[in-house]
C-alpha positions as CSV (number, residue, x, y, z in Angstrom):
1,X,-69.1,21.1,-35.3
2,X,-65.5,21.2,-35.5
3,X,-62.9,19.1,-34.6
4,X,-62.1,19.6,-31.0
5,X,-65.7,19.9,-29.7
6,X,-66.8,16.3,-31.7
7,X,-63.9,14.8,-29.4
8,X,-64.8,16.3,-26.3
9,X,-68.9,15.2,-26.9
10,X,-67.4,11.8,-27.6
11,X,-65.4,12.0,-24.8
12,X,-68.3,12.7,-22.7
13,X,-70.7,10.5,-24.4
14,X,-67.8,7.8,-22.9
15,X,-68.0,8.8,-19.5
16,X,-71.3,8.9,-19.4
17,X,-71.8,5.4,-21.1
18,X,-73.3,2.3,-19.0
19,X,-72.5,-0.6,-21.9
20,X,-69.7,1.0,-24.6
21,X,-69.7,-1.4,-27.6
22,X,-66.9,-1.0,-30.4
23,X,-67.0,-2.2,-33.4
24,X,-64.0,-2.3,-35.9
25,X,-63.5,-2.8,-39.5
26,X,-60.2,-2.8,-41.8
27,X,-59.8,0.7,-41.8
28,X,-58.1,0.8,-38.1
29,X,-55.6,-1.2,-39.4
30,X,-54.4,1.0,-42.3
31,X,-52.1,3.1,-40.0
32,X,-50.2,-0.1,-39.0
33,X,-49.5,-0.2,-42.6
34,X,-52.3,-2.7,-43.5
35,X,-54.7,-2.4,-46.7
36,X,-58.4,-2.0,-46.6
37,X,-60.8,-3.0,-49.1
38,X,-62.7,-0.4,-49.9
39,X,-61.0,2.7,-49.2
40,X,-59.2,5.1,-51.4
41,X,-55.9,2.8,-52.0
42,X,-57.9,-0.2,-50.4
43,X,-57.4,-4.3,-52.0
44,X,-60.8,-4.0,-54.0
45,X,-60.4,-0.4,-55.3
46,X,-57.6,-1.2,-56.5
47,X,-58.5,-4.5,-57.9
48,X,-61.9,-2.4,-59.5
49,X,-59.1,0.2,-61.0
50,X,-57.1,-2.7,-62.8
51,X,-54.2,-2.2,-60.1
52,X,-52.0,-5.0,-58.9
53,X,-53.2,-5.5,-55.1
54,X,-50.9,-5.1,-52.6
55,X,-49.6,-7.5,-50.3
56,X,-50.8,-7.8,-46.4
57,X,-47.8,-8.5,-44.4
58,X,-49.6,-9.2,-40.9
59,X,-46.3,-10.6,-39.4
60,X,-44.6,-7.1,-39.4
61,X,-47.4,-5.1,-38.2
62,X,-47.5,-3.5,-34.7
63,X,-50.7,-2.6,-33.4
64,X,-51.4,1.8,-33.5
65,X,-52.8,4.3,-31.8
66,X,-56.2,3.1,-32.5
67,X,-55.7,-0.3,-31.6
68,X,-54.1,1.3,-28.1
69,X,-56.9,3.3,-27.3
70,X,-59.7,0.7,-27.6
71,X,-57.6,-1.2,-25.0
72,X,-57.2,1.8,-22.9
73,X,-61.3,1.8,-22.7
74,X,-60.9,-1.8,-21.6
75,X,-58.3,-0.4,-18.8
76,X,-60.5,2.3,-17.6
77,X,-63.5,0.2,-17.3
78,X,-65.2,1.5,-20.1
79,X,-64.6,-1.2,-23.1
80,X,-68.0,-3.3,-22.7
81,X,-67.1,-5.0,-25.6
82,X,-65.5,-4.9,-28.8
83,X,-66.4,-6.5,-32.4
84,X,-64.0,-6.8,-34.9
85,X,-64.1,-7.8,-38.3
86,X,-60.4,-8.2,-38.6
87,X,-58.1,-11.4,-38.9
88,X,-54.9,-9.4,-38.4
89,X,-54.7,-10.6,-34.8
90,X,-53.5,-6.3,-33.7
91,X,-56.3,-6.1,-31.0
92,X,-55.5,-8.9,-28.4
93,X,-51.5,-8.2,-29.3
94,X,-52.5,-4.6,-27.7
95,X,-53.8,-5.8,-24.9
96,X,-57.7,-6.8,-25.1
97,X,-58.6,-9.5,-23.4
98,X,-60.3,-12.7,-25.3
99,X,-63.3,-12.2,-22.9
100,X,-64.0,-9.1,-24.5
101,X,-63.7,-9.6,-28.2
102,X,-65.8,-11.2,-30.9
103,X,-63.6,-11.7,-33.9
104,X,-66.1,-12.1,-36.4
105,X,-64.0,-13.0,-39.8
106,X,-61.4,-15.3,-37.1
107,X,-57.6,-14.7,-36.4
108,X,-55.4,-15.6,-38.7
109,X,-53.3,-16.8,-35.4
110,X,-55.6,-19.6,-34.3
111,X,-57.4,-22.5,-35.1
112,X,-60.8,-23.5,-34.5
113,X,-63.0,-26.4,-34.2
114,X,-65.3,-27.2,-36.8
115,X,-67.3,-28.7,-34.5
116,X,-67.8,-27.4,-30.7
117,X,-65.8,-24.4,-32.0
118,X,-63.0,-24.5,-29.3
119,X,-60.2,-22.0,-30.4
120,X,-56.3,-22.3,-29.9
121,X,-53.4,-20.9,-31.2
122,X,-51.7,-22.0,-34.3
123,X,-48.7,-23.6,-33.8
124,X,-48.2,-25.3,-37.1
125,X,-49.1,-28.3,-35.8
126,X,-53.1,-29.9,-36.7
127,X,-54.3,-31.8,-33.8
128,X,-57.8,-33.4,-32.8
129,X,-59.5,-30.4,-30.9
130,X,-58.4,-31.4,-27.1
131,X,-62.2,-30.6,-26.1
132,X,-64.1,-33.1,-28.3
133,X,-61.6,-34.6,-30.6
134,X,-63.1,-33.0,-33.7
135,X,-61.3,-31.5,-37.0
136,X,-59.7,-28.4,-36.4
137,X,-58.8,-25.6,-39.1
138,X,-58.0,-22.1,-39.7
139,X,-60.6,-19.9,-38.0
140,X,-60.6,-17.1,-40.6
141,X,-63.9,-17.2,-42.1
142,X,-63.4,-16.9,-46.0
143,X,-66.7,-16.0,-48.3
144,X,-69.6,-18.1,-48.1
145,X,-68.9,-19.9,-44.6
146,X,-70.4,-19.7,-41.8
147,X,-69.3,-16.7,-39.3
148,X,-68.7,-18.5,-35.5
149,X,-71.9,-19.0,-34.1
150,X,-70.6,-18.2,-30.4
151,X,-69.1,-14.9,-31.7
152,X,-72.1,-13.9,-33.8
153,X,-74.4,-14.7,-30.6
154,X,-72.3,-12.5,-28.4
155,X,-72.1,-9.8,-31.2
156,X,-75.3,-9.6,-31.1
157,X,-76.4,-10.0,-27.2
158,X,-73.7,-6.8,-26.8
159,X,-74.9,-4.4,-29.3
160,X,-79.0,-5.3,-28.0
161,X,-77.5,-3.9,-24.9
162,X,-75.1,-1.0,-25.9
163,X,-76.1,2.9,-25.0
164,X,-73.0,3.7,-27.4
165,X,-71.9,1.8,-30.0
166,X,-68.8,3.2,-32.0
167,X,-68.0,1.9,-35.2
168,X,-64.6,2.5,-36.3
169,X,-63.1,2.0,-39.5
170,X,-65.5,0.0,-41.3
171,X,-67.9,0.9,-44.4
172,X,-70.7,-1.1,-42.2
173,X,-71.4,-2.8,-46.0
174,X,-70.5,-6.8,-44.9
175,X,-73.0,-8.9,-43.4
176,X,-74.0,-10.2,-40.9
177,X,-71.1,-8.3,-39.0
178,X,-72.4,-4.9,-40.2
179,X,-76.0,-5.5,-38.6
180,X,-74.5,-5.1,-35.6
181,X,-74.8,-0.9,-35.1
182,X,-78.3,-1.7,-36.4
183,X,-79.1,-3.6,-33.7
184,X,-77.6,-1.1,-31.3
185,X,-79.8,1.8,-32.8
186,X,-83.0,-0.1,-32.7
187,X,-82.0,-1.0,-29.0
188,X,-82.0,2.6,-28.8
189,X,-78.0,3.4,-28.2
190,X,-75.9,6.4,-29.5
191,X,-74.3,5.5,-33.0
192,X,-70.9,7.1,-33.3
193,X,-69.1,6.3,-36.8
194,X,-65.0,7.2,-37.3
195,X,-64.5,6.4,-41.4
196,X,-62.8,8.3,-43.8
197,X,-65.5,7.7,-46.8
198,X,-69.4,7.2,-46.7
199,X,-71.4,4.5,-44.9
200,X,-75.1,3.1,-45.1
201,X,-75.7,4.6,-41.6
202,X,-74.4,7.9,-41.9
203,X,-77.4,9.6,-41.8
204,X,-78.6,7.8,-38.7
205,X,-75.4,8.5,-36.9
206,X,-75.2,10.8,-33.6
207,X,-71.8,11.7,-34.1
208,X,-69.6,11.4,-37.1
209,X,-65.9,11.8,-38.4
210,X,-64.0,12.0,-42.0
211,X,-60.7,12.4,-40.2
212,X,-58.5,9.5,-39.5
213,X,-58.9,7.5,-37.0
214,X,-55.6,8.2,-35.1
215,X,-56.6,11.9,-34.9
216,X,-59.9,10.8,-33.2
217,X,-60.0,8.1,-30.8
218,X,-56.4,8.6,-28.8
219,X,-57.3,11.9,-28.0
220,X,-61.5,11.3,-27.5
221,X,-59.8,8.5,-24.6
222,X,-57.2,10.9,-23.3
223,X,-60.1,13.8,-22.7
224,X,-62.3,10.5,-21.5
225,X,-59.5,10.1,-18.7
226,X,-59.5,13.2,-17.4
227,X,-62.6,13.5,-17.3
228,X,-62.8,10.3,-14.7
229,X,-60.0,12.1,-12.9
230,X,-62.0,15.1,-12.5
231,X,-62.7,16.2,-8.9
């Protein structure tokens, strides 16, 4: 199936959806400039080549297309939830609303309880968590701790109940966060995957693309409006 009609299924597959679930990895960040791990020029493959890695300047990033259409789901209605395992803080600076987002691996822009888990935005200054006077520290979850219980639960609880979950960007390789589209097919939802380079669930997908992500989901949303606009 080419191109154009892949969008306009996915486009319709939108409309149609009663619980839309997105799911993002490192690889919708690459067209603000930021490196992935895995992909062709990606922190790991490089590191696996001998390469120097490249630095991740999060300060200068803007969120992209990508990160702009996943909020334009939110402003149609659509966006039942979004997972993301990204600390690069580009989804709420385009617009989603903290309601609506598990950030899975933290933000490098806040600070969370260690222990009711209260978040708040890193001023430079370490308080006592105003909630229950506990330590507070970086939320981005480095390897080995313990992902944020209230996101993981809501992770989960969402993707139980998606009808189509699109992951976008990510090789669906990290635990626990990649369980999540697993969850969603067992629950019986459409599986929609937008990655340039293999994943584990390819071959259970409904609906894939190799292209990059900016030539999928901007216009898949666009066709998505006018389809609710439709007479």
């Amino acid at each position: 199936m080419d191109l154009e009609r892949r969008i306009d299924t996915l486009a319709k597959w939108m409309s149609g959806a009663r619980h839309l679930v997105v799911f993002t990895g490192a690889g919708i960040s690459t067209e603000s400039g930021l490196a992935d791990f895995r992909g062709p020029d990606g922190l790991w493959t490089r590191q696996a080549k001998g390469l120097p890695a490249k630095s991740i300047d999060f300060a200068s990033a803007e969120p992209n297309a990508g990160h702009l259409a996943i909020a334009e789901l939110q402003h149609l209605r659509k966006l039942a939830f979004l997972i993301s395992q990204n600390v690069d803080n580009l989804h709420l600076r385009s617009g989603i609303r903290p309601e609506l987002i598990a950030e899975l691996h933290g933000n490098i822009t806040k600070l969370r309880c260690q222990s009711c888990e209260f978040l708040m935005d890193n001023v430079g200054d370490v308080i006592p968590c105003p909630i229950c006077g506990g330590q507070v520290a970086s939320s981005v979850v480095n390897f080995g701790q313990s992902l944020p219980q209230h996101d993981l639960e809501d992770a989960y609880a969402h993707s139980k109940r998606a009808d189509l979950f699109i992951a976008v960007g990510s090789t669906l390789t990290v635990t626990p966060a990649a369980d999540m589209p697993r969850v969603a097919l067992r629950a019986g939802a459409r599986l929609v995957i937008i990655n340039q380079g293999e994943t584990p669930l390819d071959g259970a997908a409904h609906l894939q693309f190799n292209e990059r992500i900016g030539e999928v989901l901007p216009p898949a949303v666009e066709r998505l409006r006018e389809l609710m606009q439709a007479p």
